[in-house]
BAKOL-228018 format. One record per residue: x, y, z negated of N, C-alpha, C, O in turn; residue in three letters. Coordinates in steps of 0.05 Angstrom, whole numbers, padded with zeros to 5 digits, always signed. Each point is the difference from the previous one (the first is absolute). Layout:
REM residues N
XYZXYZXYZXYZALA ...
This chain:
REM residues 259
-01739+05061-00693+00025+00011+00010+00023-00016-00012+00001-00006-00024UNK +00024-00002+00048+00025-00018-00018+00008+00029-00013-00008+00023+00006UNK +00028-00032-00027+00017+00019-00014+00024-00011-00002+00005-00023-00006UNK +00013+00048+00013+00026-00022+00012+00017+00006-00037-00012+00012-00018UNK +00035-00022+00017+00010-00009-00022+00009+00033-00012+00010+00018+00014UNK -00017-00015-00043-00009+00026-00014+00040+00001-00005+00018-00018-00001UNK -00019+00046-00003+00035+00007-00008+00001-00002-00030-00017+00009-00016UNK +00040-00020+00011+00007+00003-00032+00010+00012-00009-00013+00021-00003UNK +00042-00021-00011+00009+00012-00017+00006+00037+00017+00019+00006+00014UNK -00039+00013-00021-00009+00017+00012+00033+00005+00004+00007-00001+00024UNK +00019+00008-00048+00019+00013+00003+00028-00007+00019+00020+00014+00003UNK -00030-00048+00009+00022-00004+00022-00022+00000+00026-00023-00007+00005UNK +00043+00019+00008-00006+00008+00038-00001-00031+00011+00015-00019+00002UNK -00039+00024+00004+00002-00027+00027-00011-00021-00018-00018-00014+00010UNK +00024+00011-00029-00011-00034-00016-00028+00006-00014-00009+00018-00014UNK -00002-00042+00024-00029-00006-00002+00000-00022-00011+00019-00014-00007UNK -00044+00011+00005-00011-00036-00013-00019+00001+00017-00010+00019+00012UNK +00002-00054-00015-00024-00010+00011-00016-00019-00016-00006-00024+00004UNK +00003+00039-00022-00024-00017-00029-00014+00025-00003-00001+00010-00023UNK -00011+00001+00045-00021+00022-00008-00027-00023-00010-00021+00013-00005UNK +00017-00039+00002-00015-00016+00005-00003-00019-00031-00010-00022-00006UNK +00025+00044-00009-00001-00013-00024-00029+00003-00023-00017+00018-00001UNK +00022-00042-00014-00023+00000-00020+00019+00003-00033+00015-00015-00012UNK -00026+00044+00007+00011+00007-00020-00012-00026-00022+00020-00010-00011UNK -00041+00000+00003+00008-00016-00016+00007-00023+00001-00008-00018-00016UNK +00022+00016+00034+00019-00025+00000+00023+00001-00005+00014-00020-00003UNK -00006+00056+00000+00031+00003-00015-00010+00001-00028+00018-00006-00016UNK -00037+00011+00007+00000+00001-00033+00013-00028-00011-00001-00023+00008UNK +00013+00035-00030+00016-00017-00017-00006-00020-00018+00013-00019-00009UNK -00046+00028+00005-00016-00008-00021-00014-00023+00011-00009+00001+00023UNK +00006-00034-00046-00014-00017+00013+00029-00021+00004-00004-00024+00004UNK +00016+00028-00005+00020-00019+00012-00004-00040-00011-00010-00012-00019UNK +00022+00005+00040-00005-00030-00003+00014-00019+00018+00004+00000+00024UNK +00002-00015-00041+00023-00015+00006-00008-00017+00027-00024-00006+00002UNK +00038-00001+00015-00009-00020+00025-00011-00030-00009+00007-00007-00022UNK -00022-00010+00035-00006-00025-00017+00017-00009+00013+00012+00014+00017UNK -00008-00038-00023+00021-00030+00016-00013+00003+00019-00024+00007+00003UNK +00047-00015+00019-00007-00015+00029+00013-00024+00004+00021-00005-00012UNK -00033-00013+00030+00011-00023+00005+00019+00012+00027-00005+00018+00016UNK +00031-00037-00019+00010-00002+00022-00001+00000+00031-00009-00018+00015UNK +00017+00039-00007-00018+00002+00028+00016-00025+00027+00023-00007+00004UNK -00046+00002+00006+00003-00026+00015+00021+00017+00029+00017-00014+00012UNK -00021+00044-00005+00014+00010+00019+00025+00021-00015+00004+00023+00009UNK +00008-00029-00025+00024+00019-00006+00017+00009+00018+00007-00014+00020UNK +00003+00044-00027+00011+00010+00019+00028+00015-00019-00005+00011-00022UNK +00030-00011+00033+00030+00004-00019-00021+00025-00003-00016+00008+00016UNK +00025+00005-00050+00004+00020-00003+00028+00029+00010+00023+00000-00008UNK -00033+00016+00022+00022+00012+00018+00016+00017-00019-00017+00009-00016UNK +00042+00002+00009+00006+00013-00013-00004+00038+00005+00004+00017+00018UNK -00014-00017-00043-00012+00029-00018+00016+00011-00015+00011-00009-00020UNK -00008+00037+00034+00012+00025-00023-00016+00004-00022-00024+00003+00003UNK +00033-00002-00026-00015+00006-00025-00006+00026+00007+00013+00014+00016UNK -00043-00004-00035+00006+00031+00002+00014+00019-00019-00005+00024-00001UNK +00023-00035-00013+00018+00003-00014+00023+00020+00027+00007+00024-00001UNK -00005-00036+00014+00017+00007+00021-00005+00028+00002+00016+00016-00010UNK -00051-00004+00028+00003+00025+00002-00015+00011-00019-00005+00022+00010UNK -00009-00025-00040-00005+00013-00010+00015+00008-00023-00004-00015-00019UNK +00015+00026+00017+00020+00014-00020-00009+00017-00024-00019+00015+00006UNK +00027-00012-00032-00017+00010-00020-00009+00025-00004-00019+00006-00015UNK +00033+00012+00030-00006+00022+00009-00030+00009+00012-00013+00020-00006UNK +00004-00048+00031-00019+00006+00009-00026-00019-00011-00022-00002+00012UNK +00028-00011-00032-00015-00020-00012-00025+00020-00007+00002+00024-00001UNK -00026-00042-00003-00019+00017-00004-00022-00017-00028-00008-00023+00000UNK +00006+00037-00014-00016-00022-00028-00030-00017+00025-00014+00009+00017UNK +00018-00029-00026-00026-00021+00012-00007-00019-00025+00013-00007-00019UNK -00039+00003+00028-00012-00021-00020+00010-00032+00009+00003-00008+00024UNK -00002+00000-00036-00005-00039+00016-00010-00001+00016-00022+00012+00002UNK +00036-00031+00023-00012-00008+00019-00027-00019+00000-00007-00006-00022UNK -00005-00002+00040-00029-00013+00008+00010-00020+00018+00017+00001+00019UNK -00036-00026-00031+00003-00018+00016-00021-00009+00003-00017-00002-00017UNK +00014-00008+00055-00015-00023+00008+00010-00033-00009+00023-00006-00008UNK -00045-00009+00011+00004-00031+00003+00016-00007+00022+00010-00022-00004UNK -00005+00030+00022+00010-00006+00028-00002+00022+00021-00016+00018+00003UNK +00041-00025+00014-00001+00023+00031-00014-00019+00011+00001-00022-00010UNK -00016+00027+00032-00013-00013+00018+00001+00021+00027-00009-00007+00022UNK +00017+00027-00026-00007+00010+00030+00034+00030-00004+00009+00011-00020UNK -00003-00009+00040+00019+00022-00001-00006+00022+00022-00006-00007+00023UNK +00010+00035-00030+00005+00019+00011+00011+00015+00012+00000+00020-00016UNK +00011-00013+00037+00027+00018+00018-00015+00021-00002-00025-00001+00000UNK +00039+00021-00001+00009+00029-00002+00028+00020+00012+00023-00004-00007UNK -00031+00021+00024+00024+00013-00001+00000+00028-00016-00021+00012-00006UNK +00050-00001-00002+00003+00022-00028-00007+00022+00023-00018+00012-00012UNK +00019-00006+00024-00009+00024+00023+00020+00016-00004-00004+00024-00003UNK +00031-00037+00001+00022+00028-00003+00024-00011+00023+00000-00022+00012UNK +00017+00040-00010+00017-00001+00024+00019-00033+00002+00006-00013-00019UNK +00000+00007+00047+00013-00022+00001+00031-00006+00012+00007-00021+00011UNK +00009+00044-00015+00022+00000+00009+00020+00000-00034+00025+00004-00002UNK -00038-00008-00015+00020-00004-00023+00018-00027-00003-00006-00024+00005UNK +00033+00036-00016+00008-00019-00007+00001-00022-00017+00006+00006-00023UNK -00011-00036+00027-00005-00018-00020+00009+00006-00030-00017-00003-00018UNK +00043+00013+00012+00005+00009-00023-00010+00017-00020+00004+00001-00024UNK -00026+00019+00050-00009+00015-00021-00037-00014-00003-00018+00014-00008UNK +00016-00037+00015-00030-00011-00007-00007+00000-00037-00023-00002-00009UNK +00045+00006-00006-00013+00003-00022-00002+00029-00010-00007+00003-00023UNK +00013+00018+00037-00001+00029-00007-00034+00005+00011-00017+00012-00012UNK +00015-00023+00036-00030+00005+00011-00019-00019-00012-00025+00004+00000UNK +00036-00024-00011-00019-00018-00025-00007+00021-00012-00020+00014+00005UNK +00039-00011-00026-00006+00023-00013-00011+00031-00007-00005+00010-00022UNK +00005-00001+00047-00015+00022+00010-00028-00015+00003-00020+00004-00015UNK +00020-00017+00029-00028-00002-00003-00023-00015-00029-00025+00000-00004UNK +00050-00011-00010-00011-00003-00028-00009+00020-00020-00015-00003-00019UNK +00031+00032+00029+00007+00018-00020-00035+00019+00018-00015+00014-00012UNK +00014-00021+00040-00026+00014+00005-00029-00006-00005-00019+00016+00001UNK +00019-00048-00008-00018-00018-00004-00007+00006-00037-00020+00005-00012UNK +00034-00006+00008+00004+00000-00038-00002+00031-00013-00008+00005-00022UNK +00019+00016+00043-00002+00025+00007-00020+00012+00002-00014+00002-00020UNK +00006+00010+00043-00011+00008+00006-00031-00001+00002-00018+00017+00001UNK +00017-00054-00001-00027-00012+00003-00003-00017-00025-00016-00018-00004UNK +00037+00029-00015-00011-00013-00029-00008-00027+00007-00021-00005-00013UNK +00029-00015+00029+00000-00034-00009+00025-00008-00023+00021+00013-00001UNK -00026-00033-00015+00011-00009-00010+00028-00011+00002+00017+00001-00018UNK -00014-00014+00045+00018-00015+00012-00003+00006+00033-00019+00009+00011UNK +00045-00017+00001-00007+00004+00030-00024-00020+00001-00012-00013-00017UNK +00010+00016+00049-00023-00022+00000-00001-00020+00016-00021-00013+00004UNK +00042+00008+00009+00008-00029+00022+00015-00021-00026+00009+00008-00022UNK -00010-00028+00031+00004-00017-00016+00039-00007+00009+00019-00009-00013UNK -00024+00019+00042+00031-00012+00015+00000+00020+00023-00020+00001+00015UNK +00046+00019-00011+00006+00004+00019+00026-00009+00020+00017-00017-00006UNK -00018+00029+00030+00023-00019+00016+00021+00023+00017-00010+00021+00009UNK +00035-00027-00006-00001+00026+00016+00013-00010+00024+00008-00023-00003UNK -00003+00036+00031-00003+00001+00017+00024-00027+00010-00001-00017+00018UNK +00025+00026-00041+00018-00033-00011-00012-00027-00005+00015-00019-00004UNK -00038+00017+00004-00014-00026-00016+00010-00009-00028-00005-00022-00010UNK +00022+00047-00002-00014-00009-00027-00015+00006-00014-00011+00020+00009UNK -00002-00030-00037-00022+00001-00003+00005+00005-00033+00018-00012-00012UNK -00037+00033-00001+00010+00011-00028-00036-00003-00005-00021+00003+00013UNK +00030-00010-00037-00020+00001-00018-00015+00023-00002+00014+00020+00002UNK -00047-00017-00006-00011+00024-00002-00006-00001-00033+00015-00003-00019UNK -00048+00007+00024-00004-00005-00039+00005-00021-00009+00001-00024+00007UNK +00003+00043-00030+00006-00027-00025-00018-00022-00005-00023-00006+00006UNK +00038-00001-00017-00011-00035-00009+00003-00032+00003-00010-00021-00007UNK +00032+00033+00025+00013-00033+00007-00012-00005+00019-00025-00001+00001UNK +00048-00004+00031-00012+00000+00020-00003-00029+00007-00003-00009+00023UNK +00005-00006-00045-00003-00028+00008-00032-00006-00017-00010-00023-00003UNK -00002+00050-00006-00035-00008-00016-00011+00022+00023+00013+00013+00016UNK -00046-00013-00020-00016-00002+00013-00017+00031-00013-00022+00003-00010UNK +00047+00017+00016-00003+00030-00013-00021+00016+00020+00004+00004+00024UNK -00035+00007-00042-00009+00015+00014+00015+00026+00006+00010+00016-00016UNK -00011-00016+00051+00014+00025+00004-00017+00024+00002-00018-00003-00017UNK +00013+00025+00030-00006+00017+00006+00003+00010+00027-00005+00023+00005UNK +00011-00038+00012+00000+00002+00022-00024+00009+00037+00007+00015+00019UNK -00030-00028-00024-00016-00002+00010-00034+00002-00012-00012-00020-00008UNK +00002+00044+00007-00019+00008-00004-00030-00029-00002-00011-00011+00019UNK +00006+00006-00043-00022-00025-00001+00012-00024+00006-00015-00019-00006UNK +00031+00015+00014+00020-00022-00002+00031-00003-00009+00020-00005+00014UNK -00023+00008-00034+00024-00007-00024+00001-00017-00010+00023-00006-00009UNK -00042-00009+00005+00002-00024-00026+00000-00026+00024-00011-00002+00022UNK +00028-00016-00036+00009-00027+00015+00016+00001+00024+00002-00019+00014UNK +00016+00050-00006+00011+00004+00024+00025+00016-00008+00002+00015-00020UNK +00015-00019+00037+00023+00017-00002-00002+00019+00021-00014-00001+00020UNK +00034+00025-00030+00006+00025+00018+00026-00011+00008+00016-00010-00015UNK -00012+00014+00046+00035+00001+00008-00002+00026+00025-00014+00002+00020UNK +00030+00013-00030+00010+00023+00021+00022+00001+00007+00019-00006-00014UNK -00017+00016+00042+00011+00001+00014+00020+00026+00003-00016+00016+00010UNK +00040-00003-00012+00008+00020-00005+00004+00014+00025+00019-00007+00014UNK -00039+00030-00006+00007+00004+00026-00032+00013+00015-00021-00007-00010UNK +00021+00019+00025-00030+00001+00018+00008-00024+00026+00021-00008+00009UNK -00052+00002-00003-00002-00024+00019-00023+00008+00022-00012-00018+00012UNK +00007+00049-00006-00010-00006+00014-00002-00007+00025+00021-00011+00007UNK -00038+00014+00011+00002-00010+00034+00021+00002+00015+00007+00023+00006UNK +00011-00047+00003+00023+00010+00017+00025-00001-00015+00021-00004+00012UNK -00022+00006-00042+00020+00001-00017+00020-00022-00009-00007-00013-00021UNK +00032+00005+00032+00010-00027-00017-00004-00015-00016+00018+00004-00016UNK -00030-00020+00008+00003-00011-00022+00034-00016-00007+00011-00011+00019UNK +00001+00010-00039+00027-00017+00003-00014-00030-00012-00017-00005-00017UNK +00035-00015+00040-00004-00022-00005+00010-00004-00032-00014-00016-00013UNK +00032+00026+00002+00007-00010-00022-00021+00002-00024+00000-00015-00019UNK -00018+00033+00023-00028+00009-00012-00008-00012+00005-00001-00015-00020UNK -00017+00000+00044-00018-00013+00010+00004-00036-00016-00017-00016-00008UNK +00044+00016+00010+00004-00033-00016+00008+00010-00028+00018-00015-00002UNK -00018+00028-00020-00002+00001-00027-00026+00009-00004-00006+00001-00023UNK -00014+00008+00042-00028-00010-00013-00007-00021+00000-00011-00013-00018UNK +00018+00004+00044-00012-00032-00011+00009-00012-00010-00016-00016-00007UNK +00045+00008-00003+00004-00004-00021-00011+00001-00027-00008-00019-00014UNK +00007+00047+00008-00014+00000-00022-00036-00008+00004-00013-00008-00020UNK +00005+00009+00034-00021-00003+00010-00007-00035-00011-00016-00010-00015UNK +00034+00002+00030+00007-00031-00001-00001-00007-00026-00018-00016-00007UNK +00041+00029-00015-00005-00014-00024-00024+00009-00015-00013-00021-00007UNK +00001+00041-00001-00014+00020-00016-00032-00016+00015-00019-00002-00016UNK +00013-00007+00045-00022-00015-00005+00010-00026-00004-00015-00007-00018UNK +00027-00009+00022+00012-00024-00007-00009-00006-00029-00011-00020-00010UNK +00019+00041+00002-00005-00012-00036-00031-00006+00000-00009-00016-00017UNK -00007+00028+00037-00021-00011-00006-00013-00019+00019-00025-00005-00001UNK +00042-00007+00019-00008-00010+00022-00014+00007+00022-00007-00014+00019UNK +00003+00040-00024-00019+00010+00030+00024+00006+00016+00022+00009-00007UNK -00033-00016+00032+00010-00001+00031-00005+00028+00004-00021+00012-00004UNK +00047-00001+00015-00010+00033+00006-00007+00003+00023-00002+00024+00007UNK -00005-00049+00018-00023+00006+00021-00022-00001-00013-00019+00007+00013UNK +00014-00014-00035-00039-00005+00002-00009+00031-00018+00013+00018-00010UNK -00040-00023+00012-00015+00020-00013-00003-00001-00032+00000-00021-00013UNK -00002+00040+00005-00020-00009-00038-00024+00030+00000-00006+00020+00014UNK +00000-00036-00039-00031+00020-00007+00013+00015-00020+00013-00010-00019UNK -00017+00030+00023+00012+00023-00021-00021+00015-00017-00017+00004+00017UNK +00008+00005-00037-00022+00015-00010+00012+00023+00002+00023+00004-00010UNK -00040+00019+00025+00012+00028-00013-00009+00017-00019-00024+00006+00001UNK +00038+00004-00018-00002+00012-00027-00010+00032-00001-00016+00009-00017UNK +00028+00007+00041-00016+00026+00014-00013+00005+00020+00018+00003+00017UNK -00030-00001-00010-00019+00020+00016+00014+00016+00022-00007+00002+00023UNK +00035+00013-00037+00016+00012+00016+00020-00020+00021+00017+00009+00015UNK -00023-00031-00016+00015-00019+00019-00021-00002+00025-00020+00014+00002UNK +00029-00036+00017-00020+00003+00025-00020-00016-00009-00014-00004+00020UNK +00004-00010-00044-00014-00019-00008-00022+00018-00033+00014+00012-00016UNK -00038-00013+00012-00012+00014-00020+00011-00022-00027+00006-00024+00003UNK -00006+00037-00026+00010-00014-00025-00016-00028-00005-00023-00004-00005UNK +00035-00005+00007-00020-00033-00010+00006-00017+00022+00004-00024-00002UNK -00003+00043+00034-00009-00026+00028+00022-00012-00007+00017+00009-00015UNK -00015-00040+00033+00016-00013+00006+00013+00004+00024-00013+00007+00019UNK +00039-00009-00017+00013+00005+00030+00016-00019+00008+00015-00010-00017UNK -00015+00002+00038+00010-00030+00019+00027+00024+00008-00006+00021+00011UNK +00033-00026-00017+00018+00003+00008+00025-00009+00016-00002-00025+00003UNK +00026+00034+00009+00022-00012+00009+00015-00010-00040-00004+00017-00017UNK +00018-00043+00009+00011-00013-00019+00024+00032+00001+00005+00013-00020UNK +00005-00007+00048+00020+00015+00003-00013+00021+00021-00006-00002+00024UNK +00002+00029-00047-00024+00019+00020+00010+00024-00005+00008+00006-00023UNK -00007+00015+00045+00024+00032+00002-00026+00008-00023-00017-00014-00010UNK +00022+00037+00007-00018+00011-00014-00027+00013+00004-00019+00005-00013UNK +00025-00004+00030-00029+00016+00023-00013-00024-00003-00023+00008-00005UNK +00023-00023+00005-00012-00024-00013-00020-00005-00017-00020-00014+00003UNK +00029+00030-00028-00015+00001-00023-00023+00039-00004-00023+00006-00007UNK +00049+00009+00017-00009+00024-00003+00009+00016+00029+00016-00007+00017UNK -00032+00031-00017-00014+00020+00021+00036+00015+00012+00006+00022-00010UNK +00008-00032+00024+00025+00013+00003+00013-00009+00018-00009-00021+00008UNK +00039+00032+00009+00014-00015+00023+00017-00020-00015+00008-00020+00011UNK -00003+00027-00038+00025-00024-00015-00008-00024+00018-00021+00001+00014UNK +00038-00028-00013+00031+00009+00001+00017+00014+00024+00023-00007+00005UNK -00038+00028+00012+00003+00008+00020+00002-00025+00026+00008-00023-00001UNK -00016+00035+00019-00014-00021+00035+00025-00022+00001-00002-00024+00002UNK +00026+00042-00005+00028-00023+00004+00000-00021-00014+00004-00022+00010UNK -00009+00026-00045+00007-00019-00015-00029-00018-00005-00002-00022-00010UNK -00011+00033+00018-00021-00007+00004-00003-00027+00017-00016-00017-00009UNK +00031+00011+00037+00000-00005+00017+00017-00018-00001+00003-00016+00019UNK +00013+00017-00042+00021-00020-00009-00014-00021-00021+00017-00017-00005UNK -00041+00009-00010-00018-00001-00015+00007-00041+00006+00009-00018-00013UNK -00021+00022+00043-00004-00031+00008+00024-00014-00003-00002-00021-00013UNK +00026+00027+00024+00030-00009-00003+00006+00003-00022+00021-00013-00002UNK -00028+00024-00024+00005-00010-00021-00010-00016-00010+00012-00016-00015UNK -00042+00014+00021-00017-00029-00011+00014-00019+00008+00010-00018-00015UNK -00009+00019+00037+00015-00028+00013+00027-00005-00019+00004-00014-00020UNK +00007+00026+00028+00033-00005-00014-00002-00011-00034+00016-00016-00008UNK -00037+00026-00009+00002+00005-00025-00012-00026-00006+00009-00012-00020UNK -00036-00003+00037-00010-00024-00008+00025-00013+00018-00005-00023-00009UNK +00025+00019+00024+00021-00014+00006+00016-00002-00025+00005-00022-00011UNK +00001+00043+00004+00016-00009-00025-00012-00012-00025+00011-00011-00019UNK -00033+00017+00024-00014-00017-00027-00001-00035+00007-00008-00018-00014UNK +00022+00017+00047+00000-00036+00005-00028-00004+00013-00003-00024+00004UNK -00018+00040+00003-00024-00007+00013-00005-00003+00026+00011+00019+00011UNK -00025-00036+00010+00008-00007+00012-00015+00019+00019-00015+00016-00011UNK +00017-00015+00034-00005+00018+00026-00034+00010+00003-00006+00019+00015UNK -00006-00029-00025-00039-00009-00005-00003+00020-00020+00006-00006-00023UNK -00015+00025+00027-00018+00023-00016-00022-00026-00020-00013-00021+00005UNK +00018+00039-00029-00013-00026-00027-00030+00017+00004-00001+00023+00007UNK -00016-00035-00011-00030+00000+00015-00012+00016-00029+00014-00002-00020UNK -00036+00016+00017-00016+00002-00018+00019+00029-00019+00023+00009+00005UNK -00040+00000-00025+00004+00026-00014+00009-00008-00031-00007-00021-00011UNK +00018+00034+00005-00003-00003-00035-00008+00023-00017+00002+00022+00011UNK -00008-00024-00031-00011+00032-00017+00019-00003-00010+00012-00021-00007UNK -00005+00051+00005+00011+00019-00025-00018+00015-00015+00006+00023-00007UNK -00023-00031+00002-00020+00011-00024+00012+00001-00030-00001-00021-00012UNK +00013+00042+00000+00010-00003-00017-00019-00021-00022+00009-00006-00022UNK 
């Protein structure tokens, strides 16, 4: 059975998340380790400008966390939509950051939210967990696939029929663009991902042939990033290996993310 994106912070109306798909120990704190060197990636892509989460998390709603976790490298990224309403105003994208940090850290006792980057319907784009969004932070995002991948959500529901704003659609790939860039994967091609639970669409151990740039239903049993944004998936590949300077020719063959 899909399971469409679980509600969060139980005490605001209407706002949901869509990381019902998470692997609790991939928020643990414990274990941490520094990224190794990478060489220079042969396809770089500008880094797009990022709200700190300084912006909407305020000390008020801060919550004690352990150290963040790191992979060696992103190799593959994830879309998501937050499953909460989409008529807000851009201004208030860091109050609904926040709500949904306070439901994640709340309610469901994670450590940290658990997208690595969200976007809002403005195309800008704020930092999720900690750890420096320029390192290779395991998020908590996607159930058995956390490690070597980023979370980016989308602020808003997307399903069938539903708008997407162009201004969203090009600050994923953007970020899309730089965040695999650093490692050179092309976000048309595939990679091998290992999954870590059982509770993903893959049993703990298999290997999984994925999209470089894959909605979430992807990895785990759910409609994330809803049919719309969903459907927007291919036009960002395209756009995002454009800006990385690659040329029109889908790059042939898979790469692992085997941690």
């Amino acid at each position: 059975m899909l399971l469409g994106c679980l509600p969060g912070f139980a005490a605001v109306a209407a706002l949901g998340l869509c990381a019902g798909g998470v692997d609790h120990a991939a928020s643990a704190g414990s274990g941490a380790r520094p990224p190794a060197a990478r060489p220079a990636a042969v396809h770089p892509a500008v880094r797009p400008p990022v709200v700190p989460r300084a912006v909407w998390l305020d000390d008020l709603a801060r919550h004690a966390q352990p150290p963040p976790r790191y992979d060696d490298k992103v190799v593959a990224v994830f879309v998501h939509h937050t499953d909460s309403p989409n008529g807000y105003a851009c201004a208030d994208a860091p109050r609904i950051i926040r709500y949904l940090y306070a439901g994640q850290t709340g309610a469901r006792d994670w450590d940290d939210i658990g997208y690595n980057f969200l976007v809002d319907r403005c195309g800008t784009i704020y930092e999720g967990r900690a750890g420096g969004v320029d390192r290779p932070v395991t998020g908590a995002h996607t159930q058995g696939f956390n490690h070597r991948t980023a979370g980016i959500a989308a602020l808003g529901t997307f399903t069938a029929g539903v708008p997407v704003p162009q201004a969203m659609v090009d600050a994923i790939a953007a970020l899309t663009a730089w965040k695999l860039g650093l490692s050179d994967i092309d976000p048309r091609t595939e990679v091998r991902l290992t999954s870590s639970n059982s509770r993903s669409r893959y049993a703990a151990g298999a290997t999984a042939t994925l999209p470089a740039l894959a909605g979430h239903k992807d990895g785990y049993m759910t409609s994330c990033p809803g049919a719309a944004l969903a459907a927007r998936l291919p036009e960002i590949r395209e756009r995002a290996a454009r800006l990385q300077g690659r040329t029109a020719s889908r790059a042939a063959g898979s790469l692992t993310g085997t941690p």
